[in-house]
N, C-alpha and C positions, 0 to 999 in steps of 0.2 A: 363556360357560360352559366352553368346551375350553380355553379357555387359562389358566381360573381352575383347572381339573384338572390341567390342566400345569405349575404355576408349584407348586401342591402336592406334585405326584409330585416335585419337581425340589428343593423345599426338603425332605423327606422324605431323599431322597436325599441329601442334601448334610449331615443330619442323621446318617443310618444310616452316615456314610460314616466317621466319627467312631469305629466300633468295628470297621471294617471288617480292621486290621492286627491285632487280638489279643492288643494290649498289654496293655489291661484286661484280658483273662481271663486271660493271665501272673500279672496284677497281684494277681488277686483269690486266686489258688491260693499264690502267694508267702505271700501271709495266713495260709492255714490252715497250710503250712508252715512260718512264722515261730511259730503257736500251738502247735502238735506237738512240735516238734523238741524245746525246753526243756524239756518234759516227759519225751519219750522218752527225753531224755537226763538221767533222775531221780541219775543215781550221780553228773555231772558238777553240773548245779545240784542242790542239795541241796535247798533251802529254797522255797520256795511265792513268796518273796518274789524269790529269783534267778531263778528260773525267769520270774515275772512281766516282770523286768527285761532279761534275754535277751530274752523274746519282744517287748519294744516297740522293743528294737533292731533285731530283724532285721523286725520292722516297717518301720520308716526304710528300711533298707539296699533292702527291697522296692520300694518307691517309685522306688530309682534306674534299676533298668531301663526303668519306666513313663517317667520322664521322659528317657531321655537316649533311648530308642527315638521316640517322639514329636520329639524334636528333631534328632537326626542321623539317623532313617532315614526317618520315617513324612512328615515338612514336603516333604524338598527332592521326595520321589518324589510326593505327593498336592495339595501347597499346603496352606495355609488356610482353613478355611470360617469369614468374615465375617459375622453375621448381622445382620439390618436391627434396628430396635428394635422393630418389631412382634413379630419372632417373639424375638428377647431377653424380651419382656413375656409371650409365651403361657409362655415357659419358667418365667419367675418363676410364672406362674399355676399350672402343673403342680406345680413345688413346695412350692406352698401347697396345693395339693388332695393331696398326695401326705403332708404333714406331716400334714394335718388324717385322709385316710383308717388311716396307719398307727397314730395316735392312737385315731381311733374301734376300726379293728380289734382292737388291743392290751387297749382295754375290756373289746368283746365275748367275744376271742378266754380272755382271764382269769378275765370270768368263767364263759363255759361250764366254762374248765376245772376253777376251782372248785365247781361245783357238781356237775362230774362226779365231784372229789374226795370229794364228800359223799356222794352217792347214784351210787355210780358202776356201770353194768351189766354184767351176769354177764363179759362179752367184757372188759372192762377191768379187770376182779378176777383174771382171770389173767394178764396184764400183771405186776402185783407195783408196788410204791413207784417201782421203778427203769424199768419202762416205761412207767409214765405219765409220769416226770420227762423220760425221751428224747422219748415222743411231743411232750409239749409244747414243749420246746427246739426240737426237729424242725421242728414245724408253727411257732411265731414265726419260725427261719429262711424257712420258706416264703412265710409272706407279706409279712413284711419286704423280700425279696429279690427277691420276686413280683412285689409291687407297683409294683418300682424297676426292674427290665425293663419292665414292663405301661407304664409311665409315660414312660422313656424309650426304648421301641419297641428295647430292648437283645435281640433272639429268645435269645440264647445264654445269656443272664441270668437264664434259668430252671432251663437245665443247672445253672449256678452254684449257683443259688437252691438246686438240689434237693443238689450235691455240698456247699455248707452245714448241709443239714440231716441228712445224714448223717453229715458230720463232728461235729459238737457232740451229736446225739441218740443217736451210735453211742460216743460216748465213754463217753456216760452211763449208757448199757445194758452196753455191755462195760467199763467201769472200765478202759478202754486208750485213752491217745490216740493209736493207730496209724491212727486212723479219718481224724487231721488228715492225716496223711502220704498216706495212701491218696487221699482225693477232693481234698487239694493236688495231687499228681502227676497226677492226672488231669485239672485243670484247666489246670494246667502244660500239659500235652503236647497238650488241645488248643488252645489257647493259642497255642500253637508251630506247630501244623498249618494254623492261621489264617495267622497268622506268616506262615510260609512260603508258601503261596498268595499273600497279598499282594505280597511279593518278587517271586514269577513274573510279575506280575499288572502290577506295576509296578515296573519297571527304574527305577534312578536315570539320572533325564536327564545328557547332559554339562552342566560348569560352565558354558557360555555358556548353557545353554539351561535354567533354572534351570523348575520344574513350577507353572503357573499351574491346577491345575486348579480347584481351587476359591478360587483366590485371591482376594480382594475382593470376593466372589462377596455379592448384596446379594439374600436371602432374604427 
C-alpha cells in the first residue's frame, strides 16, 4: 500500500511538474492580450472584422513563447516527463469526463440563466441587461476554466479562470476592453514570477551533463 502512495505522489508529481515553469500562465494572459489590444486599438483597426483578424494573429505569435520556452529553457533544465500508457488512458479518461462535464454544465448553467432572464429576482433587476450579460460571460468563464484546472490539478488555473472572467464580463459591463489588458498583464507577470523561480530553482546543467530529471521517467 506505501508504495502504491508513493508511485502516486511521484506520478502526480511528475504531472504538476508540467506547469511548474509558468509558460502556460504567460501563455494564457498573452490570450487576453492578443483579444484587447485590437480593440483598444479601435482608431488603428477600424473594422470589427480587422480587429478580429489582428487578434488571431497575435494569437499565433502567443503561442511562440509557450513553445520555444518549453523547448530551449524548460527541456534541457527539467527533462521530459514520459508517461506509461496506463496513465496516457486516465488522461484520455479525464477528457472525456471533462467534455462530457463542461457539456452538461453549459445546459444547466443556460438554462438557469434563462429562466433567471424570465423571472429574474429583485438583486438582478438592478443589475440592468448589461449585468446580467457580464455575470453570465463571467460565470461560463468560471467554469469552463474551472473545470480545466479541477481536471488537470493546474492550482494556478483558477487565478486564470477568475482573471478570464473578468476580462470578458468586465468588458461587457464597462463597454471597454481595457479589462483584456488589465487581467492579461496580470497573468503575464505572474506568469513571469513562476518563470523566474523556476530559473532559480533550476539552473541549466552544463552540455556534458544534459538534465534527466524526469527523463523517460515511466509513470
Amino acid at each position: 500500500m506505501t508504495n502504491e502512495l508513493d508511485l502516486k505522489h511521484l506520478e502526480r508529481r511528475a504531472w504538476t511538474s508540467l506547469f511548474e515553469d509558468g509558460l502556460l500562465d504567460i501563455f494564457m494572459g498573452l490570450v487576453l492580450l492578443a483579444t484587447g489590444i485590437p480593440a483598444v486599438l479601435h482608431r488603428v483597426f477600424t473594422s470589427e472584422l480587422s480587429q478580429d483578424v489582428a487578434a488571431a494573429a497575435l494569437m499565433v505569435l502567443a503561442f511562440l513563447p509557450y513553445w520555444a520556452g518549453k523547448k530551449w529553457v524548460t527541456l534541457p533544465r527539467a527533462g521530459r516527463a514520459e508517461f506509461s500508457k496506463a496513465r496516457k488512458s486516465r488522461q484520455t479518461r479525464v477528457a472525456l469526463i471533462y467534455a462530457v462535464s463542461v457539456v452538461v454544465g453549459a445546459v444547466v448553467f443556460l438554462m438557469a440563466m434563462l429562466r433567471l432572464s424570465v423571472n429574474p429576482p429583485a438583486w438582478m433587476q438592478k443589475l440592468g441587461p448589461d449585468g446580467f450579460l457580464a455575470l453570465g460571460i463571467g460565470g461560463w468563464m468560471l467554469l469552463i476554466l474551472g473545470l480545466a484546472s479541477y481536471f488537470t490539478d493546474y492550482k494556478r488555473g483558477y487565478v486564470i479562470a477568475a482573471l478570464y472572467a473578468l476580462a470578458f464580463g468586465g468588458s461587457v459591463l464597462l463597454h471597454n476592453p481595457i479589462t483584456f489588458i488589465v487581467a492579461g498583464t496580470l497573468a503575464v507577470l505572474m506568469g513571469l514570477a513562476v518563470f523566474g523561480r523556476f530559473l532559480r530553482a533550476h539552473p541549466k546543467p552544463p552540455e556534458s551533463e544534459p538534465s534527466t530529471r524526469y527523463d523517460r521517467a515511466s509513470w
